[in-house]
Backbone as CSV, one residue per row, in Angstrom:
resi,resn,N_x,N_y,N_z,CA_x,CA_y,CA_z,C_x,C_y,C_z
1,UNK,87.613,113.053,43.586,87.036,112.742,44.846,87.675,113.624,45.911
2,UNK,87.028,113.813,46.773,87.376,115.127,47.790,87.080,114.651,48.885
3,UNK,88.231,114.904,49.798,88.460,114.058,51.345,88.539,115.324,52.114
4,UNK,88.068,114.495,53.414,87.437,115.615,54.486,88.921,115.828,55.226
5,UNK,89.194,117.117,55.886,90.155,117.342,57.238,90.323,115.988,57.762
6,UNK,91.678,115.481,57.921,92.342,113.911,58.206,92.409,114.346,60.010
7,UNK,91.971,113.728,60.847,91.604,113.626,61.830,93.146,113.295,62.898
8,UNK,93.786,114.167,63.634,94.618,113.969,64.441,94.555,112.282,64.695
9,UNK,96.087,111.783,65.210,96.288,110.222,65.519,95.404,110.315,66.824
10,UNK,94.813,109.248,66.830,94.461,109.054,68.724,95.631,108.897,69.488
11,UNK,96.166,109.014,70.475,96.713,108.803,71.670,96.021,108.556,72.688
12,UNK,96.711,107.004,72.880,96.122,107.089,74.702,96.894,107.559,75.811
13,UNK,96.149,107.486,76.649,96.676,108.395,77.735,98.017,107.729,78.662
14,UNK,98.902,108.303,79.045,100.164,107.308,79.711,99.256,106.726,80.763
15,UNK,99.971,105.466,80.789,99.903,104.473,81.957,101.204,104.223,82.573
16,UNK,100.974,104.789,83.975,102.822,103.675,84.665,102.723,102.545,84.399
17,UNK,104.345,102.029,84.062,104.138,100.253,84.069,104.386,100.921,85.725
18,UNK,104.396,99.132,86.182,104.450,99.240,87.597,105.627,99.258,88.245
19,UNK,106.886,99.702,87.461,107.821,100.206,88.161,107.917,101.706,88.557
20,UNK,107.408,102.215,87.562,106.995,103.786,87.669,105.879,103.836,88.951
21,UNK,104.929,103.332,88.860,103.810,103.318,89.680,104.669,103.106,91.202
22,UNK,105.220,101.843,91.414,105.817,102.035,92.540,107.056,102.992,92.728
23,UNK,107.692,103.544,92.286,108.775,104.959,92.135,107.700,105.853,92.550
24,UNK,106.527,105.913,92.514,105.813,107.605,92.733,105.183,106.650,94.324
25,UNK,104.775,105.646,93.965,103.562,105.398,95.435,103.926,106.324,96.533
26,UNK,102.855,106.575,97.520,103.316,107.048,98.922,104.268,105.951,99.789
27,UNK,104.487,106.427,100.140,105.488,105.612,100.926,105.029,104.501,101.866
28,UNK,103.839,104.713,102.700,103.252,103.665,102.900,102.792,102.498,101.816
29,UNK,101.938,102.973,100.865,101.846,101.933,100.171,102.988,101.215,99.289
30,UNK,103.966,101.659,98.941,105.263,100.899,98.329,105.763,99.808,99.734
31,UNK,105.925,100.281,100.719,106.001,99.730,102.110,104.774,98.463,101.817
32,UNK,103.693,98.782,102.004,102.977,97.524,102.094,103.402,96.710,101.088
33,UNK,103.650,97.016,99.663,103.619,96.045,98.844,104.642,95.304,98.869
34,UNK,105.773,95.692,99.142,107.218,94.985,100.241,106.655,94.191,101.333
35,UNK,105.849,94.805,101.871,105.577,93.655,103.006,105.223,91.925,102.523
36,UNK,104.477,92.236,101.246,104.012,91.419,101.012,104.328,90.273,100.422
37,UNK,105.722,90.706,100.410,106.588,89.705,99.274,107.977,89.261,100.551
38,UNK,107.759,89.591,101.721,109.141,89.767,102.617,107.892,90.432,104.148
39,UNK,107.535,89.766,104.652,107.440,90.648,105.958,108.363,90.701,107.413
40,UNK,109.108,91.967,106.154,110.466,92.522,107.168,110.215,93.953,107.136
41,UNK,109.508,94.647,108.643,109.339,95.945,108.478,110.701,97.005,107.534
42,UNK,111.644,96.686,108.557,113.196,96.996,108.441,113.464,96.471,107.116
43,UNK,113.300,96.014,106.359,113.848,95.138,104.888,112.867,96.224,104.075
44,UNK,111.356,96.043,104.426,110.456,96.978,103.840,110.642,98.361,103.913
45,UNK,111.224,98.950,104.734,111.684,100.483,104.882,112.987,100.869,104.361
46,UNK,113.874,99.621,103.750,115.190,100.078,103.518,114.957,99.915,102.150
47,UNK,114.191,99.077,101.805,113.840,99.229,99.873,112.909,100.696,99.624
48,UNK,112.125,100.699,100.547,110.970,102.013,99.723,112.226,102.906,99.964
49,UNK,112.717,103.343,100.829,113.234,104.611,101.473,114.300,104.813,100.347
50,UNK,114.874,104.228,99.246,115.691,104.342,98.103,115.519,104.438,96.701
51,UNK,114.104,104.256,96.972,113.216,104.707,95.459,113.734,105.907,94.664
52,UNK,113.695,106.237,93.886,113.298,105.727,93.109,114.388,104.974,92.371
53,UNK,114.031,103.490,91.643,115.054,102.810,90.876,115.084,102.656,89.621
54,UNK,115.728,103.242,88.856,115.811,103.887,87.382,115.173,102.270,86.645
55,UNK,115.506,100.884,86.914,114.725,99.560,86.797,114.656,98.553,87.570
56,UNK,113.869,97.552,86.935,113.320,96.490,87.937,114.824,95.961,88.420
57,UNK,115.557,95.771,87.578,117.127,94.817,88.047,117.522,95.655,89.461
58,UNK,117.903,96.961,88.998,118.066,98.150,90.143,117.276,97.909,91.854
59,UNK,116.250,97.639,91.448,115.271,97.179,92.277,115.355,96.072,93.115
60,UNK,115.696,94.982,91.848,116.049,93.901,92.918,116.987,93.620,93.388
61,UNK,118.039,94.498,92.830,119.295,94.316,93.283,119.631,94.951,94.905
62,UNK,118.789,96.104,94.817,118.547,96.811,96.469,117.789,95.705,97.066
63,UNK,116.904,95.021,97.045,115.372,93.982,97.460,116.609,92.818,97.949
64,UNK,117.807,92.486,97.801,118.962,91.245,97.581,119.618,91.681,98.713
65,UNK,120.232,93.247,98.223,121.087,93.390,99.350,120.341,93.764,100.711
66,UNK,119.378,94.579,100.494,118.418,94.488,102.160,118.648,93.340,102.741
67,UNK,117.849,92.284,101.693,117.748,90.808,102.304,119.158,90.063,103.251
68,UNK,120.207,90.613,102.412,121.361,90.047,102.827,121.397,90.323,104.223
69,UNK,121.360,91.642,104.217,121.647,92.388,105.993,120.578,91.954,106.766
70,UNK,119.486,91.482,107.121,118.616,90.881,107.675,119.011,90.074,108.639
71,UNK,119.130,90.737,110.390,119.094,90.731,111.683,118.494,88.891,112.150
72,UNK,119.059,88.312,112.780,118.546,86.959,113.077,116.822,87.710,113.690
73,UNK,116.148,88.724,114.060,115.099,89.122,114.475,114.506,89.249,113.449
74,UNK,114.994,90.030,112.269,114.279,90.449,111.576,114.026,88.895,110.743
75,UNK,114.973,87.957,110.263,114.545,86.889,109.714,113.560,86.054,110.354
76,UNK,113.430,85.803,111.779,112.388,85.057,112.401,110.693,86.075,112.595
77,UNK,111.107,87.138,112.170,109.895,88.101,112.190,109.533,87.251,110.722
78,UNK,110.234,87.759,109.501,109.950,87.066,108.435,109.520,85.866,108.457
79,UNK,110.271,84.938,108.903,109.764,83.322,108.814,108.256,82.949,109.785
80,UNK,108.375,83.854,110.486,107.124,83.391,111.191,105.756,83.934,110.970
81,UNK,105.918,84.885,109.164,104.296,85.488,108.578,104.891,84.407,107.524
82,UNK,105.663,83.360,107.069,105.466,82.315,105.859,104.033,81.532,105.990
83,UNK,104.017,80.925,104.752,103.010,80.033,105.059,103.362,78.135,104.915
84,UNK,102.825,77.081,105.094,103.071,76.055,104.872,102.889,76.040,103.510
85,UNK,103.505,74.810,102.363,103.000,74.582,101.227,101.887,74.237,101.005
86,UNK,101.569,74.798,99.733,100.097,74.812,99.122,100.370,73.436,97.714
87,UNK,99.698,72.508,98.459,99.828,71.326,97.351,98.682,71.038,96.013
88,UNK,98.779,70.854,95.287,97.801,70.956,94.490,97.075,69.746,94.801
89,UNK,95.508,69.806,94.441,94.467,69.514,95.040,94.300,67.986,94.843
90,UNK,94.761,67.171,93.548,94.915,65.689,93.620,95.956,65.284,93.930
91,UNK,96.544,66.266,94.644,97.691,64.959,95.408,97.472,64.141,96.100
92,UNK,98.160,63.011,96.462,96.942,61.847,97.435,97.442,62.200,98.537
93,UNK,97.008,61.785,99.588,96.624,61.946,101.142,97.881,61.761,101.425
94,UNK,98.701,60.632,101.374,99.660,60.135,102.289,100.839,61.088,101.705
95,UNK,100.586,61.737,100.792,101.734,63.130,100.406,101.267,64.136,101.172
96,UNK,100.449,64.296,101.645,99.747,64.902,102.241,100.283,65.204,103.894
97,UNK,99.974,63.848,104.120,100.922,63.240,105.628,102.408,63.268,105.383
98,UNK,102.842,62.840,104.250,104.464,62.833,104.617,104.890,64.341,104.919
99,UNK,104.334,65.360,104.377,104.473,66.598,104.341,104.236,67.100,105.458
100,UNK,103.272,67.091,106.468,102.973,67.219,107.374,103.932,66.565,108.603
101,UNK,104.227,65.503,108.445,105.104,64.788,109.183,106.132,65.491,109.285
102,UNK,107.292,65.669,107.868,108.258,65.878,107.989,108.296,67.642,108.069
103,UNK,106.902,68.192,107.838,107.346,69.736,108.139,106.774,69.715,110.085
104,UNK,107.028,69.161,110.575,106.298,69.025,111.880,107.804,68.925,112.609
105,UNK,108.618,68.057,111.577,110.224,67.586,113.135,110.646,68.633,111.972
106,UNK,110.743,69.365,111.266,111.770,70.355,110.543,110.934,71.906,111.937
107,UNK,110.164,72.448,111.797,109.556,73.198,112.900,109.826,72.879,114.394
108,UNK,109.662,71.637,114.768,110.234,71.215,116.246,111.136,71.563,116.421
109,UNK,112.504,71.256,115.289,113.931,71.422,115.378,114.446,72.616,115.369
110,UNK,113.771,73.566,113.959,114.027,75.077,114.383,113.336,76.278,114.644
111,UNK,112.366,75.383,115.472,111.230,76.646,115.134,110.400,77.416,114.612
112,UNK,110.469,77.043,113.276,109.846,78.520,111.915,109.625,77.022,111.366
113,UNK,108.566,77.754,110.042,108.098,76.849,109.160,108.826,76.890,108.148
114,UNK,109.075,75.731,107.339,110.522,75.209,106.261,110.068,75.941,104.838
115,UNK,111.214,77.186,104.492,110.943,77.856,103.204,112.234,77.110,102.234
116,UNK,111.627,77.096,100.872,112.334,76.722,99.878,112.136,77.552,98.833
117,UNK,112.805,78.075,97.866,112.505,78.564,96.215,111.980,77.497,95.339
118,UNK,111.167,77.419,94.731,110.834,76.554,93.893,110.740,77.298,92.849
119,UNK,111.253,78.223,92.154,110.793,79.163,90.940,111.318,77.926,89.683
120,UNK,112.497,77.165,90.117,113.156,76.545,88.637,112.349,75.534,88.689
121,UNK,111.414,74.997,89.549,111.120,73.294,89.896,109.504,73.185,89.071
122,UNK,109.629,71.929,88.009,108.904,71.557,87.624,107.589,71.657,88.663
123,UNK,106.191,72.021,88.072,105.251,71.497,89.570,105.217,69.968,89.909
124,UNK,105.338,69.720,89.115,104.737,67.864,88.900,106.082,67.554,89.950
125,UNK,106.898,67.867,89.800,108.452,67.582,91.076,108.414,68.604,92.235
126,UNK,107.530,69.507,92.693,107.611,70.114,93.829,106.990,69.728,95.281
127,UNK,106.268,68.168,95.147,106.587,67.747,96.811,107.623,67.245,96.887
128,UNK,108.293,66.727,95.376,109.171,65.604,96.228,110.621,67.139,96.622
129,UNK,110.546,67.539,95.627,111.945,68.600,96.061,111.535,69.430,97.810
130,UNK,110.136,69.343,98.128,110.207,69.595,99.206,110.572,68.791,99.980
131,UNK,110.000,67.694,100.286,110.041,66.827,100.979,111.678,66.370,100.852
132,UNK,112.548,66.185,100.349,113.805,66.483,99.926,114.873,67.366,100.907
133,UNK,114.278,68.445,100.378,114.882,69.678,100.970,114.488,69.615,102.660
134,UNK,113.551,69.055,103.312,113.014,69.207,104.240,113.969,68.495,105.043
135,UNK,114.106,66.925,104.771,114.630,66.115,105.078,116.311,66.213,104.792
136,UNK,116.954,66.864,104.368,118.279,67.103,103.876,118.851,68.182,105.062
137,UNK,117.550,69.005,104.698,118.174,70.363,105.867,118.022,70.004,107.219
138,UNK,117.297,68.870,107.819,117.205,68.644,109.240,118.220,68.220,109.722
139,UNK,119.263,67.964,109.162,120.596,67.285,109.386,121.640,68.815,109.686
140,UNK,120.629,69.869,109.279,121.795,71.048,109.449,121.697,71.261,110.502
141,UNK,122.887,72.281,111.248,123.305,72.505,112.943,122.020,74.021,112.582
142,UNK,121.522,74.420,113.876,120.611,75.832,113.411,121.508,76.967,113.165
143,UNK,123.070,77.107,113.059,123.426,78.171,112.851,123.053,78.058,111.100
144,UNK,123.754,76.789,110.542,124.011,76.501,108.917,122.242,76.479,108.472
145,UNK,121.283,76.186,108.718,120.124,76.478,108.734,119.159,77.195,108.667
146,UNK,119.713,78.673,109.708,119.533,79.838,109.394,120.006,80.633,108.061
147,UNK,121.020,80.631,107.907,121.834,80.927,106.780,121.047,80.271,105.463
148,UNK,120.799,79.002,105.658,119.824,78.170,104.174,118.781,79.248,104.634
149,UNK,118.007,79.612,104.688,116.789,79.691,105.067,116.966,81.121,104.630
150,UNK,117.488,82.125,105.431,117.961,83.185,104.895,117.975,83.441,103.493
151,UNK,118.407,82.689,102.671,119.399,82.529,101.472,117.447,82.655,100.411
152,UNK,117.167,81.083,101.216,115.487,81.216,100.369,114.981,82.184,100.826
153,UNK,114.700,82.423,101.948,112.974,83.149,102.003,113.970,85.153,101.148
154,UNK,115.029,85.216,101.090,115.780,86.375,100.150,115.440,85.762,98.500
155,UNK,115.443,84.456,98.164,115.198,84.090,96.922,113.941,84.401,96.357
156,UNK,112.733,83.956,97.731,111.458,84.173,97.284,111.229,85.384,97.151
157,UNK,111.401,86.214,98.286,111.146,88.028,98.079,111.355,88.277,96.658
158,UNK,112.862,88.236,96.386,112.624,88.713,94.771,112.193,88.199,94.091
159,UNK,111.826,87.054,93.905,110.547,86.357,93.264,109.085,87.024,93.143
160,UNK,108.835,87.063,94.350,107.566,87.883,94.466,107.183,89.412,93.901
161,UNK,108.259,90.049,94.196,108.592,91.522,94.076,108.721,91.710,92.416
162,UNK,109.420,90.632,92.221,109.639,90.546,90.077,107.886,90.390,90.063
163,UNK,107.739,88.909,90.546,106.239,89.279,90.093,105.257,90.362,89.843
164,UNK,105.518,91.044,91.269,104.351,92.259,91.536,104.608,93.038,90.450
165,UNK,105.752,93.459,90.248,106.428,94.452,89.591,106.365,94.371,87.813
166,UNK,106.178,93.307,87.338,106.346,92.715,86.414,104.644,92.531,85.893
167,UNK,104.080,91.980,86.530,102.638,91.841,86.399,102.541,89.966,86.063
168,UNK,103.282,89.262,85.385,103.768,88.141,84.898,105.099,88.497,85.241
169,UNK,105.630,86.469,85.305,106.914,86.729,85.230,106.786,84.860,85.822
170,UNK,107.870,84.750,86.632,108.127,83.079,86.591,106.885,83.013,87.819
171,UNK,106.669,81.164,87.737,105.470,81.115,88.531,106.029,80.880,90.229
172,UNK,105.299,81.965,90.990,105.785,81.970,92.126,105.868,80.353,93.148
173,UNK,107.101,80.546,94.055,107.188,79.541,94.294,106.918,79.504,95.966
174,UNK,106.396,80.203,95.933,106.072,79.826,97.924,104.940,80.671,97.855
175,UNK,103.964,80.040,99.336,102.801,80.813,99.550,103.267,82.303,99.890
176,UNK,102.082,83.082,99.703,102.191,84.331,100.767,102.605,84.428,101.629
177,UNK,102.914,85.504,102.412,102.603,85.384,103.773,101.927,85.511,104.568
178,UNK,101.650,85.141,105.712,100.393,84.679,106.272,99.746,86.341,106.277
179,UNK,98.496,85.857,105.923,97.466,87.545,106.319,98.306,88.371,105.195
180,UNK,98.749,87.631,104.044,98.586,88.259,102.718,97.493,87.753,102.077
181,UNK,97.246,88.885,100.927,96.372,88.214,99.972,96.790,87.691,98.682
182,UNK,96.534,86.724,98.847,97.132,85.605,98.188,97.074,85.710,96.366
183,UNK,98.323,86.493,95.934,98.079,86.910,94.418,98.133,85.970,93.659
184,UNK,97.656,86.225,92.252,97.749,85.446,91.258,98.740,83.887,91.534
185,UNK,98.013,82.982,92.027,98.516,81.615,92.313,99.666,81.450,92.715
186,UNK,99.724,81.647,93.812,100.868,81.978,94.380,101.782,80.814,94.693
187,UNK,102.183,80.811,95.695,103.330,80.128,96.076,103.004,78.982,96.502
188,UNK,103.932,78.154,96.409,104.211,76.828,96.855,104.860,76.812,98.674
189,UNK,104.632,77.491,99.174,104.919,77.915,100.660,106.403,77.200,100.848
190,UNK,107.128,77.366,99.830,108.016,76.893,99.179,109.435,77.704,99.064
């Protein structure tokens, strides 16, 4: 039996994962996609402007320390594109109201709307850990407050940023930010 010329392997063509992809972006767009996970111009210009990062850890490890240095301006710039929590849709009403209530004197008291990490938190336990956290932190003075707050909405960024970056990864735990578009089920405004 007699066989024909064996046909070169196929290859497909490279694809960036999306750490590569963001290492080449223009600089605006790596910038936006920072925005979107952190809207801190200054936070967003000090991560692109160090690209490229040999990996994602590399990455977030710059995305951590930006966060750290983050100006009481630049954090209330941040806190004030958060969004409120996004509750899932049969929760009953009066969770509804307590949430509202108690994110109403947590905002009176400091101004900005109340961010938390929820990346470790069961969903089925994420009003009450809000509602929790809400009520725990109103007892803080606004210097110790800032500093909590700081600490999350730096937790969520790299949350988000693993996400983007990752494509999957843990399920995000706070909404967007406001006049983002709201990715793959996002956050618990959390």
């Amino acid at each position: 039996m007699t066989r024909g010329p064996t046909l070169p392997a196929h290859r497909l063509p490279y694809l960036p994962n999306p750490l590569d992809a963001f290492n080449t972006a223009p600089a605006d767009d790596a910038r936006a996609l920072l925005l979107r996970c952190l809207h801190c111009p200054r936070w967003s210009r000090r991560v692109a402007d160090h690209r490229p990062y040999p990996d994602l850890d590399s990455l977030l490890a710059a995305a951590d320390e930006a966060a750290y240095d983050l100006s009481p301006e630049d954090l209330a710039e941040a806190l004030a594109r958060e969004s409120l929590p996004e509750l899932p849709e049969d929760t009953y009403a009066v969770a509804h109201t307590a949430l509202s209530a108690a994110h109403a004197a947590y905002e009176a008291r400091f101004g900005h709307v109340f961010v938390i990490y929820l990346g470790d938190c069961p969903r089925e336990e994420a009003l009450d850990r809000i509602l929790e956290g809400i009520r725990s932190r109103l007892t803080n003075d606004p210097e110790e407050e800032r500093v909590t707050a700081a600490e999350e909405i730096r937790r969520l960024a790299r949350s988000r940023l693993a996400t983007s970056l990752r494509g999957t990864g843990p399920r995000p735990s706070a909404a967007p930010p406001r006049g983002a578009p709201s990715p793959n089920a996002p956050a618990v405004g959390t």
